[in-house]
N, C-alpha and C positions, 0 to 999 in steps of 0.2 A: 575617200574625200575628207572622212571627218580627223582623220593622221596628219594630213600635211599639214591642216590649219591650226591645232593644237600644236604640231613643231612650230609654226610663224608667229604664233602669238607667247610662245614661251619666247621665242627669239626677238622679239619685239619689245618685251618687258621685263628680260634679265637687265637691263642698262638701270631700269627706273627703280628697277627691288633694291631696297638697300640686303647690302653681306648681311649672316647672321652675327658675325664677329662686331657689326657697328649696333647692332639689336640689345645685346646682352649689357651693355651700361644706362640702357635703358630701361631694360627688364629689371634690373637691379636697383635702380632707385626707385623703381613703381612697387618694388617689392619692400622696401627698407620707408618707408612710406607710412605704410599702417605700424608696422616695428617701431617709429618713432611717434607714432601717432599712441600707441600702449604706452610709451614708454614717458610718455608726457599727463598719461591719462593716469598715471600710478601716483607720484607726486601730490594729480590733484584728491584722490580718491583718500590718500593719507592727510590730507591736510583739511579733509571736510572729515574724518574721523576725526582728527585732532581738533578739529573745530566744534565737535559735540558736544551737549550741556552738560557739564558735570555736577552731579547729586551732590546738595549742600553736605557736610562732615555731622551735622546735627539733626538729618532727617529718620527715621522711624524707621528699622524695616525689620518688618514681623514676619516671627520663623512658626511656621503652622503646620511643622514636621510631628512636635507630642501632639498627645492630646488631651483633653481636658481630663482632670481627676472627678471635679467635682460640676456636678452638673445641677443647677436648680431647675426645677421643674411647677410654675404657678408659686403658688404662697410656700410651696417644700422647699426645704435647703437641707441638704447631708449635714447631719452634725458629729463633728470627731473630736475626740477627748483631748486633752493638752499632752497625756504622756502614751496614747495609742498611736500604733503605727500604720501606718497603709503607704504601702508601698509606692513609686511616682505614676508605674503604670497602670494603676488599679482604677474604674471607674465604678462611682459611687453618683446615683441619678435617684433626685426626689425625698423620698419620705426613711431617710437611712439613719441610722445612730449607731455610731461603732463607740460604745462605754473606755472606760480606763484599763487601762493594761492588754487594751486588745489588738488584737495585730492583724491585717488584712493583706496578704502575698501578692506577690508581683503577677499580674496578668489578669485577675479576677473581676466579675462586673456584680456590683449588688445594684441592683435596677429595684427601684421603693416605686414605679411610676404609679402602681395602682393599690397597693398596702403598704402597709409597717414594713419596716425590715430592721432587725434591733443584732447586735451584737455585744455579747455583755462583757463581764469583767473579766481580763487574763482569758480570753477565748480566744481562738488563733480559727482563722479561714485561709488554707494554704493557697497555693497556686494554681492560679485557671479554675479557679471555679467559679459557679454560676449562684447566683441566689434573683430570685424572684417573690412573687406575693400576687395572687389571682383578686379579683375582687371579691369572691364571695368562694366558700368550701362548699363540696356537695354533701358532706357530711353533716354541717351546722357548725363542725369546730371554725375556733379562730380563724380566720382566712393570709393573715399575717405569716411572715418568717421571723420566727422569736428563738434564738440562741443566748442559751442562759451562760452562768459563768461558769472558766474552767473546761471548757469545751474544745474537742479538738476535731476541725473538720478537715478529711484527706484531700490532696491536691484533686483535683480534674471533679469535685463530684458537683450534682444539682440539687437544690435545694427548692422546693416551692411550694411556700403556704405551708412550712410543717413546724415543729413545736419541740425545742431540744432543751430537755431539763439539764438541772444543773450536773457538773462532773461523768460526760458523756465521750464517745469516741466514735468519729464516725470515719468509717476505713475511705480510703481511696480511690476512686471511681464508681463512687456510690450514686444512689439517687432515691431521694425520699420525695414522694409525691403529694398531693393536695390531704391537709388533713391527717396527715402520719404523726406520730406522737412518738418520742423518746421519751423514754422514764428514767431518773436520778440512776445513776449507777450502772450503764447498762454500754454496751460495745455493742457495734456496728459493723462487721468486716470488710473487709476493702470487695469491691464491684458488687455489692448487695441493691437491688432495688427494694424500697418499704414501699407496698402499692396502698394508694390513695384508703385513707382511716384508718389502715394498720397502728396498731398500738405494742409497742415491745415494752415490757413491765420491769420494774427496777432489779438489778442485779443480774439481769441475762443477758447473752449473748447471742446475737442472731446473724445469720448468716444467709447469700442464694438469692435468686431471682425465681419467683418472689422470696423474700428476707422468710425463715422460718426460724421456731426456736433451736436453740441445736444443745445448751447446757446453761446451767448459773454459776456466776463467775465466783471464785473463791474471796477471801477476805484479803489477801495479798491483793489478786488483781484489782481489785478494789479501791485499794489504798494506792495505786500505781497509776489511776485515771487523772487525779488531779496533779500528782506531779510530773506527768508528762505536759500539761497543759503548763505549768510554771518553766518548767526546761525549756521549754520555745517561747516565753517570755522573756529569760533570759539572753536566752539568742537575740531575740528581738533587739534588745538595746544597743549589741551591737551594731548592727542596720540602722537603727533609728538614728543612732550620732552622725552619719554619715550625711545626712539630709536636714535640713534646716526644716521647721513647722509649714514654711507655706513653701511648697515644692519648683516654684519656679526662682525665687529669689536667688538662687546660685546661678543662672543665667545674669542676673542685674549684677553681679559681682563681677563675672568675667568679664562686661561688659568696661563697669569700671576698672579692672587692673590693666585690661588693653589699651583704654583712653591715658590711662597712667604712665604705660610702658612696663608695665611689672610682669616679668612671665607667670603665666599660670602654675 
């Protein structure tokens, strides 16, 4: 029963269905529709970009990519010599004094926040190293980081709270602890730890973890500690021209040749 009536009623309302052939210009503009509706909508999306506020030509905008060299700390201010060098990336925080002819390498942090921290004359602190200063020794020495002059400290080592007379060598990847004492005239080898109030006495050589005596250095090598300390002074002045005394100021210049048009 429920066959025929499905044939009559299909045969009843094929007259009133439209063809799909008359369907498809209708399907086509329902479709071209939202397409012109995007297409209208792009225009306005570029024209309210284009209608955005643009930033005056004389407004400030600070680049906080470096970072600071010189960090005050309360009433401390790092003080550096007119003709010593420290390098742009070097931070120097609080109670620090880098003397004359001294030169302080690219990457190094001398942190003064709780003692002295002095670096003397023609002494050189190479690269990535650390210096510190505890507030007080357990030994009773100085509690300070005092580098006398003519000094040569190797890249990568730490320094904290220790005491380096004059015309010393202290090797690379070293670490002189609280209270450790250099004596005039004496080398250091490169990855030695000097543990906390070691004392190494003038004209020796120490070496090892912990640092121990191992020989005393001849009269030649001797004579060979402070000119290695002047040879990297000279070097220095190289580097030093390169860099204006306050280290951001070559930023204020590019600034000005670009407002000028002058290429860099």
């Amino acid at each position: 029963m429920a066959a025929p009536l499905l044939r009559v009623s299909r045969r009843t309302l094929k007259p009133l269905l439209p063809a799909p052939s008359r369907l498809l210009p209708h399907l086509r503009g329902l479709s071209a529709e939202p397409a012109a509706a995007t297409s209208a909508a792009a225009p306005a999306s570029a024209s309210a970009a284009a209608a955005a506020p643009v930033t005056s030509a004389d407004r400030v905008w600070w680049d906080y990519r470096g970072q600071r060299r010189i960090i005050p700390l309360g009433q401390w201010l790092p003080k550096i010599a007119v003709d010593a060098y420290v390098a742009p990336n070097v931070v120097l925080a609080g109670q620090v004094t880098v003397y004359d002819g001294a030169s302080v390498w690219n990457g190094s942090v001398l942190r003064g926040d709780l003692n002295k921290i002095t670096v003397g004359f023609c002494s050189n602190v190479q690269e990535r190293c650390v210096l510190h200063a505890a507030w007080s020794s357990p030994t009773g020495l100085p509690a300070e980081t005092s580098i006398d002059r003519y000094v040569t400290v190797g890249a990568y080592s730490l320094l904290r709270s220790c005491t380096i007379e004059p015309e010393c060598i202290i090797g690379q990847h070293s670490i002189l602890m609280e209270g450790s004492l250099v004596e005039t005239n004496s080398i250091l080898e490169a990855g030695s730890v000097l543990p906390p109030g070691r004392r190494i006495p003038t004209g020796e050589l120490w070496a090892g973890n912990p640092a121990r005596f191992v020989r005393t250095l001849t009269h030649e090598e001797i004579l060979e500690i402070p000119k290695l300390a002047v040879a990297i002074n000279d070097l220095m002045q190289s580097h030093f021209s390169e860099f204006l005394p306050y280290a951001t100021v070559y930023l204020e210049v590019e600034k000005m040749k670009k407002s000028l048009s002058i290429p860099l």
